[in-house]
N, C-alpha and C positions, 0 to 999 in steps of 0.2 A: 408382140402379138396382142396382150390387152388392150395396148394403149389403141393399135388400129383398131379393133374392136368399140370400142369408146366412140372413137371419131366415126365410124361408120354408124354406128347408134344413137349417131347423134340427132335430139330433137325427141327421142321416144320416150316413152315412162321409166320407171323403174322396172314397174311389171312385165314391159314388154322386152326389156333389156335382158332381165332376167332368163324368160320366155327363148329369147335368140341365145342366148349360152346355151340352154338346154337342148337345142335345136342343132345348136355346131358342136356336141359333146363336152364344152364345160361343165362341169355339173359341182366343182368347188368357188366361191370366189370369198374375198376381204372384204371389211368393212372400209377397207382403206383405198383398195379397189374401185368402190361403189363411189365415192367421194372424189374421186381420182375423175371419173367419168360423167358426174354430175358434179363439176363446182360450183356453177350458179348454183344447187340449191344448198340449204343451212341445215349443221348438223341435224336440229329439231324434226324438219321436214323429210329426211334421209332416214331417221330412226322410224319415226310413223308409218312410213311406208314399209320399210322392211319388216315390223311386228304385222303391219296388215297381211305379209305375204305367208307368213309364220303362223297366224292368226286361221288363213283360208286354208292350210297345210300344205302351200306351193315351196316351202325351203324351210329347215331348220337349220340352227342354232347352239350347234353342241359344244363350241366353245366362245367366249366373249371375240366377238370381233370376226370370225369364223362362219361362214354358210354354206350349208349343202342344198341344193336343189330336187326336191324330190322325185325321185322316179320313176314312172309311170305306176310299173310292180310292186311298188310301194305306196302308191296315192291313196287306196281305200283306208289303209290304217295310222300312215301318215308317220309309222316306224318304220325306219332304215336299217339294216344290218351295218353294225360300223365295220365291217370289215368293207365294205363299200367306199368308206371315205377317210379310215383312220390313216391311212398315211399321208395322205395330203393335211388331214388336222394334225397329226408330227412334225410333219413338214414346216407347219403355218408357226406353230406353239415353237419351234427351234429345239426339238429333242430329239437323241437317237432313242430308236425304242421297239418292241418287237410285242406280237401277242402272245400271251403266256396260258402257264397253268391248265386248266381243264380246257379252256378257248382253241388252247396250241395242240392242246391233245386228240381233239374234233378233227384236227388238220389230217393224223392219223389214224381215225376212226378208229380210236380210243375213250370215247367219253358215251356211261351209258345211257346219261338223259341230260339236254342240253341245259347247258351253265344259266343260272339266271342273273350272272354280273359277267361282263367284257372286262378282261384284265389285261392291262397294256402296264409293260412292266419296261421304266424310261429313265433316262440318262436326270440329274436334277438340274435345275431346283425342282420339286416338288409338287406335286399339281394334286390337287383337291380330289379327295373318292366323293360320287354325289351320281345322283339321276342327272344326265341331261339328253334331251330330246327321248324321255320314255326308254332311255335306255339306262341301265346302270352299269355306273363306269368303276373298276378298282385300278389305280394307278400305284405301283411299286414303285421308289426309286429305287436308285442304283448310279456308287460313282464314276462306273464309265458301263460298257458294251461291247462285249465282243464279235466283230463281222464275221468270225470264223464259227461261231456258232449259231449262227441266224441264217434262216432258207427263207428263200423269196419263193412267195406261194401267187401265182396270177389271181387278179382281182378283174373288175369291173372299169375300173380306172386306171391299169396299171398293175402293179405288184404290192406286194403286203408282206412284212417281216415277222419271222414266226419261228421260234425257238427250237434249235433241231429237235429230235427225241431223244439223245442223251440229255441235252439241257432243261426239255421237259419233264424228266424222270426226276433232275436233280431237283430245281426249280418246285415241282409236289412233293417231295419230302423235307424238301426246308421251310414252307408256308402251308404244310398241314392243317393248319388250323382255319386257312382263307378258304380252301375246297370243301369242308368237311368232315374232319377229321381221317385218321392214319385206315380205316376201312376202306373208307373212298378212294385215298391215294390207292390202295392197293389194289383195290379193284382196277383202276383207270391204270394199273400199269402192267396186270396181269393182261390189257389189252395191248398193250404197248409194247413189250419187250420183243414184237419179233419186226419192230423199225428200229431197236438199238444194236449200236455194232459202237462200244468203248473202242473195240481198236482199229475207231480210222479218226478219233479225237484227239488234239493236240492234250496234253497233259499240263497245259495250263488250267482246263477245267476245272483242277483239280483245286483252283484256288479261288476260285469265286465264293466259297461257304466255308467255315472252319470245317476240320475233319469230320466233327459227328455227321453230319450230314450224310456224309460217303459209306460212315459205318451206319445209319438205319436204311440207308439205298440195298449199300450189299447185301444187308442182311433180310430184307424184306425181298431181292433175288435170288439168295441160296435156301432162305429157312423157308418161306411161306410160298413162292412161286418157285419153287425148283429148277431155277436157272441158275446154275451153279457156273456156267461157263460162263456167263457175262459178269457175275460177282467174282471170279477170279482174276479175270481183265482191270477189274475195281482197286482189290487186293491189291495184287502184284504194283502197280502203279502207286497206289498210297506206300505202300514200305521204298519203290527206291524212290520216290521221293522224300523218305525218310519220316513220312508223317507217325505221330506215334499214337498208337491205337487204346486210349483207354478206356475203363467201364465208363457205360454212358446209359439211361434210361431209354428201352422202347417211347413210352409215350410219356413227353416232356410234362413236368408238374403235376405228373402223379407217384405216388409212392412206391418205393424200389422195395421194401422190409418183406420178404420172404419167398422171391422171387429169382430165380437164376439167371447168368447169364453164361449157358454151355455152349458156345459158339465163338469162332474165332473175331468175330465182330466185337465181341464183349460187348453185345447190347443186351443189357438185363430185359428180362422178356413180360416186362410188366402189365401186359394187355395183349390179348386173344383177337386175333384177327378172321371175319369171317369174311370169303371172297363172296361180291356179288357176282355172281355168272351171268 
């Protein structure tokens, strides 16, 4: 399909090549692409051109070698929503990968004021946290990903992978510190807890994080949000698979010295949580 595309364009600028993708609904293409369908010209002259189109805010740039074409509903400010084109830049970059955290929580109209970084949480090697295209990006890795716990959410161009809401729930209490601290989390999950349902999750889940994890989940769903039936599903699951439950701190790196943990979590309750409503 590109390559007809090419031969049919053949003769035009870059601009206008461009132009006719956006026209037939491409709206991703490669730097490799671009050179594919202009060989006559030389790298030098192929880069000039595409910074001028980037330049006029007709396509950005959000990964090396990587271009999106800007969208009409997008042309005045010349920022795209990556959920627009992040999976075709997954796609391009060669990683599995899903959007996470507060990003994945929006999906569930759970977040109560929008995220100011896109967290795309991917298979490695490792891809750089940084602004690109006026967007701030935070990239997790992870040594593989699970298909059974990713929903395909429609997009613009397709579909977009997006962390159920059990793996959302689990996902904010193990990078607490990336949203905001353990407040946030709770708030964004006191939104959340009536899209989770532990028992239709495989219990492999259950190993993506050491156990603390599952005990400050549980325990910020039976002690602070009074969802004692979803923390029981939690429970039950962790002991038969044997995991074993020991004291662990509420909020990691702060001091446990005169603080209890009277809770079958044993999570010493080192910091007061106030829900945002």
């Amino acid at each position: 399909m590109y390559r007809q595309l090419h031969q049919m364009n053949k003769g035009v600028s870059i601009a206008e090549w461009v132009e006719h993708r956006k026209f037939r609904g491409f709206y991703t293409f490669s730097l490799d692409e671009v050179k594919e369908g202009f060989s006559s010209f030389n790298s030098a002259y192929i880069s000039t051109a595409l910074n001028r189109l980037v330049t006029q805010k007709t396509i950005i740039s959000p990964a090396k070698g990587f271009y999106v074409i800007i969208p009409t509903e997008y042309a005045l400010t010349g920022v795209v929503a990556p959920t627009f084109f992040v999976d075709q830049m997954m796609g391009f970059l060669k990683r599995k990968y899903y959007i996470g955290l507060l990003n994945a929580a929006e999906f569930y109209g759970a977040a109560h004021q929008r995220p100011q970084t896109f967290t795309v949480i991917n298979t490695y090697p490792e891809i750089r946290n940084g602004e690109r295209s006026n967007i701030r990006f935070v990239f997790i890795s992870r040594k593989d990903i699970e298909d059974r716990f990713i929903v395909k959410h429609k997009s613009r161009l397709g579909t977009v992978n997006v962390s159920s809401a059990e793996l959302t729930a689990i996902d904010l209490v193990a990078n607490e510190e990336k949203v905001g601290g353990l407040n946030r989390v709770c708030s964004v999950l006191n939104d959340l807890v009536d899209s989770i349902d532990f028992k239709k999750v495989d219990n492999s889940i259950y190993s993506i994080y050491p156990i603390s994890v599952y005990q400050r989940l549980g325990y910020i769903l039976e002690s602070i949000l009074e969802e004692k039936s979803l923390a029981d599903k939690i429970y039950t699951s962790l002991k038969r698979l044997g995991g074993r439950i020991r004291s662990i701190p509420f909020k990691r790196g702060k001091t446990v010295e005169g603080y209890l943990s009277d809770n079958r979590w044993k999570v010493i309750e080192n910091q007061e949580i106030d829900i945002d409503e």
